[in-house]
C-alpha positions in Angstrom: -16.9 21.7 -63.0 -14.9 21.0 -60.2 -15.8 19.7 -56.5 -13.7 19.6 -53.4 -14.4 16.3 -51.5 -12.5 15.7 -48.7 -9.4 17.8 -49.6 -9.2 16.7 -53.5 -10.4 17.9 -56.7 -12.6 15.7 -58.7 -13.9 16.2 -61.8 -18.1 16.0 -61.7 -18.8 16.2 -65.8 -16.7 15.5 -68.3 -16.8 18.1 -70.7 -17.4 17.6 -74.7 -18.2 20.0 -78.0 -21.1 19.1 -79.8 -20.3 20.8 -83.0 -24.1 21.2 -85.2 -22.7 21.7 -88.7 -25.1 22.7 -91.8 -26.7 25.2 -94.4 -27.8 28.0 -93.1 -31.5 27.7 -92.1 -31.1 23.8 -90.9 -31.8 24.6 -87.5 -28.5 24.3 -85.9 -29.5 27.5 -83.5 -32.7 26.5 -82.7 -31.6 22.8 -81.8 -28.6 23.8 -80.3 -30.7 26.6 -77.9 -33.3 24.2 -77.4 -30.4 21.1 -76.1 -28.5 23.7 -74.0 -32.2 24.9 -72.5 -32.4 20.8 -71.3 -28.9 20.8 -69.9 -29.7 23.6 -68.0 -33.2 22.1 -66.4 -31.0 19.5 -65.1 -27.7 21.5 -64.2 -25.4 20.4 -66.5 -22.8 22.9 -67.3 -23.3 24.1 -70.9 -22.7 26.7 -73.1 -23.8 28.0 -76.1 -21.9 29.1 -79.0 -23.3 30.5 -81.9 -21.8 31.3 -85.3 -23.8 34.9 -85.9 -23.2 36.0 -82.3 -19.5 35.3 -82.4 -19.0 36.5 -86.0 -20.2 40.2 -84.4 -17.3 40.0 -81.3 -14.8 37.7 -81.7 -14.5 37.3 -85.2 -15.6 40.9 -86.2 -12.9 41.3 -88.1 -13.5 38.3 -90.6 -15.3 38.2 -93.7 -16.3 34.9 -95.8 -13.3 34.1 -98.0 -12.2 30.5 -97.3 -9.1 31.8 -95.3 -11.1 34.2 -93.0 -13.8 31.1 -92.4 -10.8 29.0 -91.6 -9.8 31.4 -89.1 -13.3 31.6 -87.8 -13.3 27.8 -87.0 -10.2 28.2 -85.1 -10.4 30.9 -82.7 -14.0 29.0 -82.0 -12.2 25.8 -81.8 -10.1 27.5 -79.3 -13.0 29.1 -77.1 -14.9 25.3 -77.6 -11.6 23.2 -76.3 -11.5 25.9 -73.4 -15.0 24.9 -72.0 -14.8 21.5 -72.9 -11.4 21.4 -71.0 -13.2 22.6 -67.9 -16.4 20.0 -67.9 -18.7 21.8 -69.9 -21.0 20.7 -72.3 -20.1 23.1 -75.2 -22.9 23.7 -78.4 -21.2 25.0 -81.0 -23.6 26.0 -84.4 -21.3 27.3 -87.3 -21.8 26.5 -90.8 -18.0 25.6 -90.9 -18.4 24.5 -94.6 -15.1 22.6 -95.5 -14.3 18.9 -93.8 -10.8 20.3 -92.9 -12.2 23.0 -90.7 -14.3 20.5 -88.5 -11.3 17.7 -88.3 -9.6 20.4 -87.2 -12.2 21.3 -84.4 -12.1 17.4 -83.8 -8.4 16.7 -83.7 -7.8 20.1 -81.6 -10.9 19.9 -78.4 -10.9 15.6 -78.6 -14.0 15.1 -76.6 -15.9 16.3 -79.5 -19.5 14.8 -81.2 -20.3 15.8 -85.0 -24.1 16.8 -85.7 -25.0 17.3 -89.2 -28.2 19.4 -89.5 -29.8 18.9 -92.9 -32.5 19.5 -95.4 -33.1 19.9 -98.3 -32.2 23.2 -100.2 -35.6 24.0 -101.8 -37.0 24.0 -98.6 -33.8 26.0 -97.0 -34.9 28.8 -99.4 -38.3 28.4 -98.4 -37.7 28.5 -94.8 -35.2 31.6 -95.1 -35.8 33.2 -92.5 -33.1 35.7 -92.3 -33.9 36.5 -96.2 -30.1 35.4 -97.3 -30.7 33.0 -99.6 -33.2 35.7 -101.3 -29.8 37.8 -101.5 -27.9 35.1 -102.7 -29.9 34.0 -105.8 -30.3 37.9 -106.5 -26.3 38.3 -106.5 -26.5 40.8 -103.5 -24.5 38.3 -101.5 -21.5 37.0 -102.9 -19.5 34.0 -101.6 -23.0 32.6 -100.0 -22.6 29.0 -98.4 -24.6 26.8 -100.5 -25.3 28.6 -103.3 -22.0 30.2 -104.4 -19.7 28.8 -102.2 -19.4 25.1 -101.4 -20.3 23.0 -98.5 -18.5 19.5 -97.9 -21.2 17.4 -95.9 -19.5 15.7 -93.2 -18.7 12.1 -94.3 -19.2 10.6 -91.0 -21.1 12.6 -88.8 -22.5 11.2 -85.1 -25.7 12.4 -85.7 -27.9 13.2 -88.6 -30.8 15.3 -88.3 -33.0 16.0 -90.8 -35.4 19.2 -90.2 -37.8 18.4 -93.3 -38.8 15.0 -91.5 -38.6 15.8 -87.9 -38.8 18.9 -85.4 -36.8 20.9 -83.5 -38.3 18.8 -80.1 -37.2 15.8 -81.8 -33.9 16.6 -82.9 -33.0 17.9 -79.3 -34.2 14.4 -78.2 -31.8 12.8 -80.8 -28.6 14.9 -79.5 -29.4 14.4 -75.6 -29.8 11.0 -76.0 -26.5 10.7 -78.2 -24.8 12.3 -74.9 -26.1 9.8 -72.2 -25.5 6.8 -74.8 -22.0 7.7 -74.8 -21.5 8.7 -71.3 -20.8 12.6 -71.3 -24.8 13.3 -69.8 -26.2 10.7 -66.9 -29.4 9.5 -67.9 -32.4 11.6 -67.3 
């Protein structure tokens, strides 16, 4: 966001990507909707970006083979770098399996904060709500992230959050407060 004050611009946020990477079912979308519901109680420029919702515009034309994922991550790195450019505080929840993909997203925006959403499979396939781990174990989904198809875990993620051990309330908690410690949010 910009502000004119006295005949300048001057920059009133700095902008970063908070990329929330993990198997599907961590709660990357619910944490990520529940951090960019915050920023908006206090006016914080934010935006939302999530990996289903893009997948169905943007990235329509992709499917799930490693090279169409890669391509994924990039068009969203583009649209995250974009915001982030311009002062916003960018959520961005994608699977993006493979540690290449997400350095990429890091080397490409720079401002740019790794979350790793995890928990543990058993209870991923418990959870399940969308019923695609159900389709994976049958064989009706090929290619699945997690059970067919590998993830890398980020090695050195900013922020771990574990959804077995603490809620969605919580983990929003752990991301705002991982903004203000390092400057991109104004303490609360």
């Amino acid at each position: 966001m910009q502000e004119r004050k006295r005949g300048k611009l001057r920059m009133t946020q700095q902008g970063v990507t908070v990329w929330l990477t993990g198997l599907s079912g961590a709660g990357k979308t619910t944490i990520a909707k529940e951090v960019n519901h915050r920023l908006l109680e206090r006016s914080v420029p934010t935006e939302y970006l999530d990996g289903d919702e893009l997948r169905q515009t943007l990235c329509k034309d992709l499917g799930f083979s490693e090279e169409d994922r890669h391509t994924n991550i990039e068009r969203v790195t583009f649209v995250a770098k974009l915001l982030t450019k311009h002062g916003v505080i960018c959520l961005a929840a994608f699977i993006s399996p493979y540690e290449a993909m997400r350095e990429l997203a890091r080397r490409e925006i720079g401002s740019f904060v790794e979350v790793f959403v995890t928990a543990p499979l058993k209870v991923l396939i418990e959870r399940d709500t969308k019923g695609l781990y159900k389709k994976a174990l049958r064989g009706e989904i090929t290619d699945f992230t997690g059970i067919q198809a590998p993830y890398e875990a980020p090695r050195h993620p900013d922020l771990v959050l574990e959804t077995d051990r603490q809620d969605y309330r919580a983990c929003a908690d752990a991301v705002i407060r991982l903004l203000e410690e390092r400057g991109y949010l104004p303490k609360a």
